[in-house]
C-alpha positions in Angstrom: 87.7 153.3 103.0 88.4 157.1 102.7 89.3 159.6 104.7 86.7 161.6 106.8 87.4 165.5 105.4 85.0 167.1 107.4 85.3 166.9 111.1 83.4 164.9 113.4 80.2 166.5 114.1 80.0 168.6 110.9 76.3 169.7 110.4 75.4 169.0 113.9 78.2 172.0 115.6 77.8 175.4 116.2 80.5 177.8 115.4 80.8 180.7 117.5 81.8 183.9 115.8 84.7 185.8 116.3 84.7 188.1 119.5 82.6 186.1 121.0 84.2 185.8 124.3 83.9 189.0 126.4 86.5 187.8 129.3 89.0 186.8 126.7 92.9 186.0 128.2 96.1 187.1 127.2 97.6 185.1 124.4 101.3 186.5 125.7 103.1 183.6 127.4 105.0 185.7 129.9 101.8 188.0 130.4 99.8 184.8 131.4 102.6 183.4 133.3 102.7 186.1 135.4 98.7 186.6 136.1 99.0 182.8 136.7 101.6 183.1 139.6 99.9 186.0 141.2 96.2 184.3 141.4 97.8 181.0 142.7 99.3 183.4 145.2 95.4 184.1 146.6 93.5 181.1 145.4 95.7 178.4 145.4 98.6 178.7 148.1 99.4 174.7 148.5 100.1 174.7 144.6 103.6 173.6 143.8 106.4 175.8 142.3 108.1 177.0 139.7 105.3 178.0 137.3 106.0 177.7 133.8 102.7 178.5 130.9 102.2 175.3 128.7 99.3 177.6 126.7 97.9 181.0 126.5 94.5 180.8 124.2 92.1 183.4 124.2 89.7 180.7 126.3 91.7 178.9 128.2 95.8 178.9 129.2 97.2 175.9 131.3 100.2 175.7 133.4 102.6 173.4 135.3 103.1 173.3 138.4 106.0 172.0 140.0 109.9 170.7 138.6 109.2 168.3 137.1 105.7 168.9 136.6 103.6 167.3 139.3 100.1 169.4 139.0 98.5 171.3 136.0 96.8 174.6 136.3 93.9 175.9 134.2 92.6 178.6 133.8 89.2 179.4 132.1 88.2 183.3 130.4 84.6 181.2 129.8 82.5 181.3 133.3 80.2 178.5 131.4 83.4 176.4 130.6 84.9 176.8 133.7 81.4 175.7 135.3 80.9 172.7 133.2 84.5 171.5 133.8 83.7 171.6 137.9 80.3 170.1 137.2 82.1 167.0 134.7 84.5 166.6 138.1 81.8 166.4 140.5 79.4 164.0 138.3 82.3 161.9 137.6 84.4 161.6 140.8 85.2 158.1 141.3 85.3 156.8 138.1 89.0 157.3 137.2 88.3 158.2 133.9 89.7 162.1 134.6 92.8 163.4 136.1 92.6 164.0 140.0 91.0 167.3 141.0 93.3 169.0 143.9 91.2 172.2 144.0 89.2 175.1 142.2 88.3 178.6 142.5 84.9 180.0 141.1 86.5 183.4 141.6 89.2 183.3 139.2 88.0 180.0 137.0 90.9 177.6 137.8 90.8 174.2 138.3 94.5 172.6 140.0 94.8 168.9 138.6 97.3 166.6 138.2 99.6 166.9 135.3 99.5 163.9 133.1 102.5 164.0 130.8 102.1 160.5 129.1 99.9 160.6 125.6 98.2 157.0 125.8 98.6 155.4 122.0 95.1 154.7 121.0 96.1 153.8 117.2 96.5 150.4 117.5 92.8 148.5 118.5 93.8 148.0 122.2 94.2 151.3 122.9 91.4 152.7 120.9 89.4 150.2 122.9 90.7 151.7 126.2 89.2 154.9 125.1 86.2 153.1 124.1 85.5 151.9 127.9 86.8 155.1 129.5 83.7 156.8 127.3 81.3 154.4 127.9 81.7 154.3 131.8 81.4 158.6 131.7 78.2 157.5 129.5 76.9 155.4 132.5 78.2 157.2 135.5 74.3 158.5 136.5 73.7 154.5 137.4 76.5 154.9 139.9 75.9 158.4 141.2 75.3 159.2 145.1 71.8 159.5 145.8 72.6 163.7 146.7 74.3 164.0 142.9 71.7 161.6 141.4 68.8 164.2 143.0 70.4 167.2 142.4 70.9 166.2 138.8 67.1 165.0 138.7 65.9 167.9 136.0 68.4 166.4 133.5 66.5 162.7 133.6 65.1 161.3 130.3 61.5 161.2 132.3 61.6 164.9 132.7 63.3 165.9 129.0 61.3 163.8 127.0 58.3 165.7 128.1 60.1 169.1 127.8 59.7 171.6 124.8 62.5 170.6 122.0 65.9 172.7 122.1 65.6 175.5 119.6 68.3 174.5 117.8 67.1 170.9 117.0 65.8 171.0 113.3 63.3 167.8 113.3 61.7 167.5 116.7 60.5 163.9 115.6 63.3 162.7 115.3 65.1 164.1 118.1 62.0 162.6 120.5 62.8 159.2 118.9 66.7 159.5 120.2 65.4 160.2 123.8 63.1 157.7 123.6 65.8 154.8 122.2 68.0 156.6 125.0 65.5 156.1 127.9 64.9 152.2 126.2 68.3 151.5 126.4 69.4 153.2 129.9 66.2 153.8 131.7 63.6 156.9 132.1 66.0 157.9 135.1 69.1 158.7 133.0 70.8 161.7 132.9 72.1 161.7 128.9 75.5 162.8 129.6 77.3 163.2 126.7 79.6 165.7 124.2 82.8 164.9 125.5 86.1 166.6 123.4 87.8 163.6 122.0 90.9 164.0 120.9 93.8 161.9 120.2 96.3 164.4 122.6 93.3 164.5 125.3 94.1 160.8 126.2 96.6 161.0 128.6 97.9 157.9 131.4 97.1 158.3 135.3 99.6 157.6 137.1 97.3 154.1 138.2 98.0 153.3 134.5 94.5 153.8 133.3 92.9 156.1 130.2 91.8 159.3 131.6 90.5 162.1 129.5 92.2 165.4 130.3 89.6 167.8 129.1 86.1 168.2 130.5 84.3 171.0 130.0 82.3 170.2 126.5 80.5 167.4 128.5 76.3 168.0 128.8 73.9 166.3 130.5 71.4 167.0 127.5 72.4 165.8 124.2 73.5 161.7 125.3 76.4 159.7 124.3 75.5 159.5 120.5 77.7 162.6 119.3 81.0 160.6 121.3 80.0 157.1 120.0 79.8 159.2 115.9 83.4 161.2 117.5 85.1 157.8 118.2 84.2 156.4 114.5 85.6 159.1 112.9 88.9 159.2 115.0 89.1 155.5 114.2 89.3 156.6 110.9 91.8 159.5 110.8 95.7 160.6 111.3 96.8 156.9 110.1 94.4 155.0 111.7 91.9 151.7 110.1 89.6 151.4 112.6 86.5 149.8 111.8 83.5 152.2 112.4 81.4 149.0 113.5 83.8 147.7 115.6 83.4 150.6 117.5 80.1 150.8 117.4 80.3 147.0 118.6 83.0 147.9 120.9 80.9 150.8 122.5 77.5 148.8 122.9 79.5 146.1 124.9 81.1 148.1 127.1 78.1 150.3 127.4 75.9 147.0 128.0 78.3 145.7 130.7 78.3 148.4 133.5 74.1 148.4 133.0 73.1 149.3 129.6 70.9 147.5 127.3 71.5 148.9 123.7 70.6 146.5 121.1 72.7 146.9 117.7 69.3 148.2 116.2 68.6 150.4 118.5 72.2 151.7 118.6 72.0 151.9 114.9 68.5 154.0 115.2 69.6 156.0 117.7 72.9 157.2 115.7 70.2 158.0 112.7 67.9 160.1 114.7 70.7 162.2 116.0 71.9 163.0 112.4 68.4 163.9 111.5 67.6 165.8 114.2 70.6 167.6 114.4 71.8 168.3 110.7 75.0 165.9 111.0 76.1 165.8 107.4 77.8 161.9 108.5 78.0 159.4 110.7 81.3 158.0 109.2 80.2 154.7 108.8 79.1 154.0 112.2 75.8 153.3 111.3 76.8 150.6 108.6 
């Protein structure tokens, strides 16, 4: 089996140009260290001390919080990132699948969390298939939601975007009807396709309750479904050392999927996977369809 070259969900991204990003941060370490301690000062006074920057990125910089860390500080320059990371805590609250959420302010884009030092090892098949569950449970999270979430989230539902105008960006509208419609077969016209999470291998951190968490949000959708994670966790089976099977994760997924109230067959799964990469221009599905 070779190596995937390209990355995940090559074809299917969007690359944004340079310059993009109007509200870009400091990239200086001491210079964000320093705007860090001052908006804690007014946004977050119950925030734990000494401040020390982790990262400075043009989009985001993160801090600790606390000797040894205890709490994590980030801080978005994206207002749309920053909103879908308090919208992935709110939709997912409960489900122990992300760090803990102490607090946020819309005025300054900073979400306090708990800092999660420990990388959990998914190279070995346990692990991966930790991961595995921990996306398939964000995947089904609109089955468990409060009915105030479940309402407020109610434009989102397969009922509602099946019947909408196809995305702009979709390049066979056929096709991408036919993953909706698999979607709503296998999860129910009520579903809110959640989906697009940023899996990485240094995103999988340990809770302090010993389970998987994820500790970045803010790529997650509520308009695309799980398909891009499921084709995401078949190509990081594959890559930096690892010999995953991309049907065993596939297999893997539509179990754990299937137990908290799915009902993916393996041919629908399989369909569903092809009518993304159609409709979307993925150039592979890294074997995940095999």
């Amino acid at each position: 089996m070779s190596t995937p070259l390209a990355g995940p969900l090559a074809g299917a991204a969007r690359v944004r140009p340079d310059g993009w990003l109007a509200t870009a941060l400091t990239t200086d370490p001491d210079q964000a260290e320093a705007q860090a301690r001052s908006l804690i000062y007014r946004h977050h006074p119950a925030a734990p001390g000494p401040v020390r920057c982790l990262t400075a990125r043009y989009r985001t910089a993160t801090f600790t919080l606390g000797a040894p860390p205890r709490q994590l500080l980030k801080r978005h320059g994206d207002e749309a990132a920053y909103l879908g990371e308090v919208l992935a805590y709110q939709l997912l609250e409960g489900e122990q699948v992300l760090p803990e959420l102490h607090s946020s302010s819309d005025t300054c884009r900073t979400l306090m969390v708990d800092f999660l030092e420990e990388i959990a090892d998914i190279d070995h098949e346990d692990g991966f298939e930790e991961l595995i569950a921990a996306v398939a449970a964000i995947h089904t999270a609109p089955a468990r939601w409060p009915e105030h979430i479940a309402q407020t989230m109610s434009p989102w539902r397969l009922a509602s975007t099946t019947a909408s105008p196809v995305p702009a960006w979709i390049r066979d509208p056929a096709a991408w009807q036919d993953l909706l419609q698999l979607t709503a077969s296998a999860h129910g016209e009520g579903h809110v396709p959640l989906g697009h999470l940023d899996l990485k291998a240094d995103h999988c951190r340990r809770r302090p309750d010993g389970r998987l968490a994820l500790v970045d949000a803010e790529t997650l959708r509520p308009d695309l479904t799980g398909l891009p994670d499921l084709i995401t966790l078949a190509y990081l089976g594959q890559v930096e050392g690892r010999t995953l099977a991309p049907r065993w994760a596939r297999q893997a997924y539509r179990r754990h999927t299937n137990d908290l109230g799915a009902q993916w067959t393996d041919a629908g799964l399989v369909r569903a996977l092809t009518a993304f990469a159609t409709a979307t221009g993925l150039t592979s599905l890294h074997g995940v369809d095999q």
